[in-house]
C-alpha positions as CSV (number, residue, x, y, z in Angstrom):
1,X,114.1,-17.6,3.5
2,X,111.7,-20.3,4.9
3,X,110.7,-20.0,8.5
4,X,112.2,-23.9,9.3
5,X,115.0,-22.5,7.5
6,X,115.9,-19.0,9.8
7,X,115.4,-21.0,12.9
8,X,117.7,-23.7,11.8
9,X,120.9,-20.6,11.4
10,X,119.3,-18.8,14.5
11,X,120.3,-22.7,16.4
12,X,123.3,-22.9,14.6
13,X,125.2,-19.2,15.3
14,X,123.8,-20.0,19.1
15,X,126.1,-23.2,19.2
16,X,128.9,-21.6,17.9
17,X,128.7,-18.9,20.5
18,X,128.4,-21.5,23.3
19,X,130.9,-22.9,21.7
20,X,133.4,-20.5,21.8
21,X,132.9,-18.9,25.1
22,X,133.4,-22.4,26.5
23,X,136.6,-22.6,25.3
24,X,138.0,-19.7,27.9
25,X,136.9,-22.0,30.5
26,X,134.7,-20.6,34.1
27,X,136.4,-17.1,35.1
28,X,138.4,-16.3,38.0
29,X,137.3,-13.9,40.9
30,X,139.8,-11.6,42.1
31,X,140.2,-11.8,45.5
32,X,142.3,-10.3,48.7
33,X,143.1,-13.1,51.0
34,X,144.8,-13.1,54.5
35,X,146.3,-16.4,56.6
36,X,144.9,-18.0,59.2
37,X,147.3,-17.4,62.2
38,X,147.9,-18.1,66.1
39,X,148.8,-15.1,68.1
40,X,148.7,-13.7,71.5
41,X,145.4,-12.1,71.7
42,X,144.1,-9.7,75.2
43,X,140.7,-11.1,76.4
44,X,138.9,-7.1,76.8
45,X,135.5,-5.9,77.9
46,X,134.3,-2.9,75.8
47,X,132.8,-0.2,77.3
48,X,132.4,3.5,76.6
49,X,134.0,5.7,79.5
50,X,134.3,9.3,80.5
51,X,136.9,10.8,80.9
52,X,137.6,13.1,84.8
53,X,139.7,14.8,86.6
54,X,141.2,13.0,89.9
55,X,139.9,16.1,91.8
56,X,138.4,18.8,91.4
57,X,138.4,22.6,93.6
58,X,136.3,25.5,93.1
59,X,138.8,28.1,94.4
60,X,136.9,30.5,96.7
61,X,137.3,34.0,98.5
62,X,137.7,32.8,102.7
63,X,137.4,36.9,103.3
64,X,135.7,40.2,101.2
65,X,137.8,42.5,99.9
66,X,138.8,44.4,97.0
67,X,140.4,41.9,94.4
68,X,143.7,44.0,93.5
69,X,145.8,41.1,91.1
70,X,145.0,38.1,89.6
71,X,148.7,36.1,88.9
72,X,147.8,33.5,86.0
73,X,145.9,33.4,82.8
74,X,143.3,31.0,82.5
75,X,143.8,27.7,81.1
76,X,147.3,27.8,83.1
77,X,148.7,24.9,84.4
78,X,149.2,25.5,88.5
79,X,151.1,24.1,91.3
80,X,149.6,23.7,95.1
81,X,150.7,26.3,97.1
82,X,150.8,29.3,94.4
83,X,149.1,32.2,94.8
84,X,146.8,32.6,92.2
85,X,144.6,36.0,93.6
86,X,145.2,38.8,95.8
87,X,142.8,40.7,98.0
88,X,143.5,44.1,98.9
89,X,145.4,43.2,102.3
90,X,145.6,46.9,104.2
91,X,142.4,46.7,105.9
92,X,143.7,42.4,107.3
93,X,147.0,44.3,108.1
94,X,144.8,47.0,109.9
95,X,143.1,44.6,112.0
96,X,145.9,42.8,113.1
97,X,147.8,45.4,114.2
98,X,144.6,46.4,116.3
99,X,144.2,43.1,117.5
100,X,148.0,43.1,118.8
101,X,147.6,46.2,120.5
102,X,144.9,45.1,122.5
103,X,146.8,42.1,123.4
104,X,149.8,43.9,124.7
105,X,147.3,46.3,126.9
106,X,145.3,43.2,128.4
107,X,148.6,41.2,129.0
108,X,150.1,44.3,130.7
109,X,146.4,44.7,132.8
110,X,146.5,40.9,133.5
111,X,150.2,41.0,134.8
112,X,149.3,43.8,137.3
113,X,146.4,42.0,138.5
114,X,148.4,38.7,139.0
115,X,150.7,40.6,141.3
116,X,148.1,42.6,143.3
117,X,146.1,39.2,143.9
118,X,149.8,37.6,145.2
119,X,150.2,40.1,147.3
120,X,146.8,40.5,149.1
121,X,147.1,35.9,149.6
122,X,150.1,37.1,151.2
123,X,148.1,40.0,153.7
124,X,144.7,37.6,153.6
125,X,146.9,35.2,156.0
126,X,148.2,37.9,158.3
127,X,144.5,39.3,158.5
128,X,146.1,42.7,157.1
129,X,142.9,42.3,154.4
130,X,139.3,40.4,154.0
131,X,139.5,36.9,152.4
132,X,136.5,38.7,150.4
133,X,139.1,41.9,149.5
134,X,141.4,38.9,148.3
135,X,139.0,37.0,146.4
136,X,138.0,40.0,144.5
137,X,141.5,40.6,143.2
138,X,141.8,37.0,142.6
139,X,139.1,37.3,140.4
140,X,140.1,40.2,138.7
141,X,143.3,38.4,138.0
142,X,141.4,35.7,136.2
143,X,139.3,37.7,134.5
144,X,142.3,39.5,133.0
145,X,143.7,36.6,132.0
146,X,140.7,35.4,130.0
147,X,141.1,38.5,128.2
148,X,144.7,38.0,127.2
149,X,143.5,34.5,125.9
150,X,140.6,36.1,124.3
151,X,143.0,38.9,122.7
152,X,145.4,36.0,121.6
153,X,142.7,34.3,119.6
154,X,141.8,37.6,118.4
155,X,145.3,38.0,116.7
156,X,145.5,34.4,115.5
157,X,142.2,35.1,113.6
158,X,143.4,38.9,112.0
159,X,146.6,36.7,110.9
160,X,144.4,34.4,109.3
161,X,142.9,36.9,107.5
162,X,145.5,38.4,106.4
163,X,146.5,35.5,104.8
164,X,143.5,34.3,103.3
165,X,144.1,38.0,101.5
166,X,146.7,35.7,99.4
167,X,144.4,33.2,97.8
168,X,146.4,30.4,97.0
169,X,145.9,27.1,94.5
170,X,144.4,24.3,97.7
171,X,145.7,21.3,94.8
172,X,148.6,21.3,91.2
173,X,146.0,21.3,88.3
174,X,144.8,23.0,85.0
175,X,143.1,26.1,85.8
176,X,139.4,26.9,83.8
177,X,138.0,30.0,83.2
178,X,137.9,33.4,85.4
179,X,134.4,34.5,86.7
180,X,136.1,37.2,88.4
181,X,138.7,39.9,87.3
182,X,140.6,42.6,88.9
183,X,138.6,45.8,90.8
184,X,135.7,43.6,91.7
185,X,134.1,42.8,95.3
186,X,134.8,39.7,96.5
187,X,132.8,38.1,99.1
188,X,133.6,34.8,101.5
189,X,132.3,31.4,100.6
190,X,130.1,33.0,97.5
191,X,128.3,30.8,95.6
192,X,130.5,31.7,92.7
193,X,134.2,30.3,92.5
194,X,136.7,32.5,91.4
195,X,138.1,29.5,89.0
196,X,137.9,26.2,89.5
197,X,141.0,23.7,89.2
198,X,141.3,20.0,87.8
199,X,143.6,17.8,88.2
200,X,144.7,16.5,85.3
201,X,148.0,14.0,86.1
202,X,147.0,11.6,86.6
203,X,143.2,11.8,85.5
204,X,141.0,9.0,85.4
205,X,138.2,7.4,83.3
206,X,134.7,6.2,84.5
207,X,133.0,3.5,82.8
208,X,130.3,0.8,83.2
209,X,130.3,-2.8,82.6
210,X,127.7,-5.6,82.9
211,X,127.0,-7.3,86.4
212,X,127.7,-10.8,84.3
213,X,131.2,-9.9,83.9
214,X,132.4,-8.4,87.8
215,X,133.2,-12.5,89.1
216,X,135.5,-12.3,86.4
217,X,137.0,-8.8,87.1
218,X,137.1,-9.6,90.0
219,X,139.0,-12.9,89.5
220,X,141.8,-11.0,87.5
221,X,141.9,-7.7,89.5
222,X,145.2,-8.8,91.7
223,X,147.0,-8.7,88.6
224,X,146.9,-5.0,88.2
225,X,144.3,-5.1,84.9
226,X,145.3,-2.9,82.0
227,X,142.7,-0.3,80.4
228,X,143.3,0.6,77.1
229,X,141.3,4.3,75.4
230,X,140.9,5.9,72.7
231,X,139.0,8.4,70.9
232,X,136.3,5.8,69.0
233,X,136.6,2.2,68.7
234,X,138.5,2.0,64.9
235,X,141.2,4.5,66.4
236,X,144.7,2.9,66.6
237,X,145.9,5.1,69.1
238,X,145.5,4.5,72.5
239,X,146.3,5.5,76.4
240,X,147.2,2.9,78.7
241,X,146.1,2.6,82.3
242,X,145.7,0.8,84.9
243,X,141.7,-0.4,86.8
244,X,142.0,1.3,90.2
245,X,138.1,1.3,91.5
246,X,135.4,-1.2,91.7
247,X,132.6,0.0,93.1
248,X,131.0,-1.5,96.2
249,X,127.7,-2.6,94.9
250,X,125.7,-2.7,91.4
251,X,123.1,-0.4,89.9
252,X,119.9,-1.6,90.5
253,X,118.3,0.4,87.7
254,X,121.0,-0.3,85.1
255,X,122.2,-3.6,86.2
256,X,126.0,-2.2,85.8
257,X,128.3,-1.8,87.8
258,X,131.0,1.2,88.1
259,X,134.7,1.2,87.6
260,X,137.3,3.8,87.2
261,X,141.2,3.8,85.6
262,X,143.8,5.6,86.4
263,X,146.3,7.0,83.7
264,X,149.3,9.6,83.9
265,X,148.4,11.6,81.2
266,X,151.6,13.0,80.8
267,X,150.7,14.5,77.0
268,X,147.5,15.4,77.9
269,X,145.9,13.3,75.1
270,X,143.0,12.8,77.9
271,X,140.2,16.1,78.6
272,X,138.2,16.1,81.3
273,X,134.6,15.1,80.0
274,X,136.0,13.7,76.8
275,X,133.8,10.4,75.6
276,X,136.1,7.6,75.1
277,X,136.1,4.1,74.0
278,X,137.6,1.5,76.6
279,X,138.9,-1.9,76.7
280,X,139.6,-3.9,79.6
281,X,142.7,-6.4,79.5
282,X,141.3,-9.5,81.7
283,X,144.1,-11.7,80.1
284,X,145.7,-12.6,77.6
285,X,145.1,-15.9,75.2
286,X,148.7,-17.5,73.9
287,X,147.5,-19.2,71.0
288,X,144.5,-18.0,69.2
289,X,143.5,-18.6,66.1
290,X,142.5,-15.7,64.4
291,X,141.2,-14.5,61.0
292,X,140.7,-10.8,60.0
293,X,137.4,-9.7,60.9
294,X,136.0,-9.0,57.3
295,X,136.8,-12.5,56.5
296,X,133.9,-13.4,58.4
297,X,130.6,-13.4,56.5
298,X,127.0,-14.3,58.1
299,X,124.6,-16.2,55.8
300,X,121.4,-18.1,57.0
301,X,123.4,-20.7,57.7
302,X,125.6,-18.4,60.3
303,X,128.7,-17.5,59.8
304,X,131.3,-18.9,57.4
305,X,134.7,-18.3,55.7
306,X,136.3,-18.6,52.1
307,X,139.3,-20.8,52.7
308,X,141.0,-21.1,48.7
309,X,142.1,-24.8,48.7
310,X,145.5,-26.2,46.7
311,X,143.0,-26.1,43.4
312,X,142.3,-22.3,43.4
313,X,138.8,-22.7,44.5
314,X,137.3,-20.9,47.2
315,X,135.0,-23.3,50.0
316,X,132.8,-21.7,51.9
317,X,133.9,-23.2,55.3
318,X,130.9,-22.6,58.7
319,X,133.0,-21.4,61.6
320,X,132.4,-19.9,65.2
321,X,133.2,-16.9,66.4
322,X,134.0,-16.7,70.0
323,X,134.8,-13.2,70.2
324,X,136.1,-10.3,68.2
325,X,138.9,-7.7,68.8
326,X,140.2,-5.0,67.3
327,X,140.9,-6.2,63.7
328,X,140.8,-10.3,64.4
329,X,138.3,-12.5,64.8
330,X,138.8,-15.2,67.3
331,X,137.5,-18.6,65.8
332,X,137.0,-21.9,67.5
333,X,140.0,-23.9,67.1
334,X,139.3,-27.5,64.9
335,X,136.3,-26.3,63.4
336,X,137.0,-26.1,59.8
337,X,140.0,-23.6,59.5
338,X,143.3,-24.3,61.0
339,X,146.4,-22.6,61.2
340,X,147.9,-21.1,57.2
341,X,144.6,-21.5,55.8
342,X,144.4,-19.2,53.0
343,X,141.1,-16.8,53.6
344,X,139.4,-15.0,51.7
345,X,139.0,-10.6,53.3
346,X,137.8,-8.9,49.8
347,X,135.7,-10.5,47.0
348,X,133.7,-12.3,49.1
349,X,130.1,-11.2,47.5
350,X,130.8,-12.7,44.1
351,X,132.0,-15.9,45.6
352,X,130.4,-19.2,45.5
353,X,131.1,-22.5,47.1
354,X,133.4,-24.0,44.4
355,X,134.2,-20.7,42.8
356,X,137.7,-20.6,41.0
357,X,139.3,-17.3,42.2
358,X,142.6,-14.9,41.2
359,X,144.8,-13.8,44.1
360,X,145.8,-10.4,44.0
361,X,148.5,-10.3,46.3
362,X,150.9,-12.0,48.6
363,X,149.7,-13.5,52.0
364,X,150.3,-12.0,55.6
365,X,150.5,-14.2,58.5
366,X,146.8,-13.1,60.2
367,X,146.7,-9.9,58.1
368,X,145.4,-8.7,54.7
369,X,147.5,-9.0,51.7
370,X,149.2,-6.6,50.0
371,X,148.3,-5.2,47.0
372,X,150.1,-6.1,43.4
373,X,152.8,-4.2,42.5
């Protein structure tokens, strides 16, 4: 076979190929698309918070002794007022029976003296005695009775004692670990709590947000402004709270400024020091028009959609973005995509402008299709 003639069948069998995969037509790209939809969506500040207790006590000896009982396990959940430790109390109970004794002698020795000094003003005017003899058992009187007040603070003091032997929870709260166990020393105001107590219900988060946004916190505050947290920001699940605290001025070094939330807690889903992620709810916006978020693609033109038109065809449609939120993306109304506009959330990397494409799935109103059956 000639050369002229090879290349002439080699042109030929090339045709027909052409040929024949032109008659299947362009192909279709699969694709997931969601609608376009208006909803009620929360304006929200993110932040990252922290979570903390509402107080906090280190729960410490006000008197030495022996520590004879300890009356909860750690971890415990405690009320205010229960006694939590006990100190040996007999040496207290020694005291204070000391300290009343004493009393009852001085009142007795003050009682005598009051009388001997009445009767002497009585013989001081009938010049019986010296206005000197009189003054000293006026005196003595006195002096007594400074005693008995004395003695009387003295017993107020052992009773104290005594029942700081009992050493109760100050505040209601989750108890931590023990430092100290039964049979050890105790001393007053150590530097070492015996257990430390937080209170968990209600507990609050901390968290920081930009100076730029506080006119507008504080524009919204009267209305009570929701918090919403949860463990990271994909997480579904979420506590709800209320803002309680602004702080008084901004942080010069960060340029932030500090709020707290409050939030019951009741299931103890929150732990102190827990990282969280935070939304605060300035307001909310009746009619947005959304999209899901990974409809939105960035190109060097910005960022754009695949709305599929009455034909099939996917159009790559520019868009702004005003904000995002959870799974929606908040697009400016009249700018291309309008309300039950079909868009494109899966598929989008093999698209082109013009592109015929293959739904798989029926539509959701602002949400992702669901799959084929």
């Amino acid at each position: 076979m000639t050369r002229t003639t090879a290349a002439l069948t080699s042109a030929l069998l090339l045709a027909l190929g052409c040929g024949r995969r032109g008659t299947g037509g362009p192909s279709h790209v699969p694709v997931t698309i969601a609608h376009a939809a208006q909803r009620a969506v929360p304006f929200e500040l993110l932040a990252t918070g922290t979570v903390e207790p509402r107080q906090t006590v280190e729960v410490q000896a006000q008197v030495t002794g022996v520590l004879t009982q300890v009356t909860f396990h750690e971890g415990d959940e405690v009320a205010a007022g229960q006694v939590l430790f006990q100190i040996d109390p007999r040496p207290f109970q020694a005291a204070l029976e000391q300290a009343k004794g004493m009393l009852a002698r001085d009142q007795a020795q003050a009682a005598n003296a009051r009388l001997e000094a009445d009767r002497y003003a009585e013989l001081v005017k009938q010049d019986y005695v010296t206005k000197q003899d009189y003054d000293e058992k006026r005196a003595n009187a006195d002096a007594l009775g400074a005693t008995v007040r004395a003695d009387s603070g003295g017993v107020a003091t052992a009773q104290l004692n005594l029942e700081w032997a009992a050493i109760r929870a100050p505040i209601s709260g989750r108890t931590g670990r023990l430092l100290l166990r039964e049979g050890n020393l105790v001393r007053a105001n150590s530097a070492e709590p015996l257990v430390v107590i937080n209170q968990i219900h209600p507990i609050l988060v901390r968290f920081a947000l930009p100076q730029q946004n506080l006119p507008d916190i504080q524009r919204y505050r009267r209305n009570r402004l929701p918090v919403l947290v949860s463990p990271s920001k994909e997480d579904t699940t979420f506590s709800a709270g209320t803002l309680t605290f602004v702080d008084n001025s901004v942080d010069t070094t960060t340029g932030t400024v500090l709020l707290k939330a409050e939030f019951s807690n009741r299931d103890n889903a929150l732990w102190p020091g827990e990282f969280l992620s935070v939304r605060l709810q300035l307001y909310v916006e009746d009619s947005a028009l959304v999209v899901p978020t990974q409809a939105v693609m960035t190109g060097q033109q910005g960022t754009y959609v695949f709305v599929v038109n009455q034909d099939g065809k996917a159009q790559s449609q520019p868009v702004t973005v005003e904000r995002t939120t959870g799974q929606y993306a908040i697009l400016t109304q009249g700018a291309g995509v309008h309300v039950g506009d079909q868009v494109v959330t899966d598929g989008q990397l093999r698209l082109v402008s013009g592109a015929l494409v293959d739904v798989k799935g029926g539509t959701g109103a602002g949400g992702e299709v669901e799959a084929d059956k």
